[in-house]
C-alpha positions as CSV (number, residue, x, y, z in Angstrom):
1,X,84.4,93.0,82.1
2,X,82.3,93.1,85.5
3,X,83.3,95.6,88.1
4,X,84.3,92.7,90.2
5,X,86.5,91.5,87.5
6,X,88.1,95.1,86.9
7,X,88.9,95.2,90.8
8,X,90.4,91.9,91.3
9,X,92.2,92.9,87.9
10,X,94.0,96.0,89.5
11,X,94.3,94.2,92.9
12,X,96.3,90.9,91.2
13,X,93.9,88.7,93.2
14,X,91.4,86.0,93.1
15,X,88.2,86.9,94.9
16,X,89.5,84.1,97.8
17,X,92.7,85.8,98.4
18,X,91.3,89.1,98.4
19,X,88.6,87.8,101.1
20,X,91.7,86.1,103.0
21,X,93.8,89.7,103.1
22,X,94.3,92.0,105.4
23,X,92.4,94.6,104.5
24,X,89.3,92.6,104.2
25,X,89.8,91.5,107.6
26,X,90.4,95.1,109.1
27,X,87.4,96.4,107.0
28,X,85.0,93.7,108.2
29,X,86.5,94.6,112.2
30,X,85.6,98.3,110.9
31,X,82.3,97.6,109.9
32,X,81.4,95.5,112.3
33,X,82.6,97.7,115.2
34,X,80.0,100.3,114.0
35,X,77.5,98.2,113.1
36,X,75.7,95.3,115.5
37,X,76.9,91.7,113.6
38,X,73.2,90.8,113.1
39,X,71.3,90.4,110.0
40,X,69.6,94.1,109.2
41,X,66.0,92.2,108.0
42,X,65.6,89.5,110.8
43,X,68.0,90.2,113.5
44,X,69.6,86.6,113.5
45,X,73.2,86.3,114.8
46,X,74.0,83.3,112.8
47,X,75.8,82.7,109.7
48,X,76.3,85.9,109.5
49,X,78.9,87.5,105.9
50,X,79.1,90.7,105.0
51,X,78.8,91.5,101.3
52,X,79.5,94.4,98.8
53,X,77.0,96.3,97.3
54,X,79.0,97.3,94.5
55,X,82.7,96.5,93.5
56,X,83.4,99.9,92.1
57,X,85.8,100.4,94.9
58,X,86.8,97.0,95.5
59,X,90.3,97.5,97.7
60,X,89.2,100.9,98.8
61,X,85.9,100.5,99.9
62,X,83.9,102.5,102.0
63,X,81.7,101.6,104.4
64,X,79.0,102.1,103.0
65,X,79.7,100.0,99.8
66,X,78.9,97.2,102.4
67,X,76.1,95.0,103.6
């Protein structure tokens, strides 16, 4: 099993529900009130989504498991 798959696993959701909770939401505020909403290689503002760079922590991420 993936990492991803462990997580969602433990956590009793789908991938969409865990995007749709609340903390998702509160950790993307977090991260984006620390870090400018642009894109870190071109600057653009648009279409802008914040990914994980690993799931080991997936519900308990820190910061700096994101992207």
């Amino acid at each position: 099993m993936s990492r991803l798959s462990d997580g969602l696993k433990r956590l009793g959701l789908t991938y969409q529900e865990y995007l749709q909770s609340d903390h998702w939401k509160a950790l993307r505020a977090r991260f984006y009130k620390k870090h400018s909403r642009k894109c870190w290689v071109c600057e653009t503002t648009d279409g802008i989504e914040l990914h994980h760079k690993t799931y080991t922590r997936l519900g308990a991420e820190k910061l700096s498991d994101l992207v």
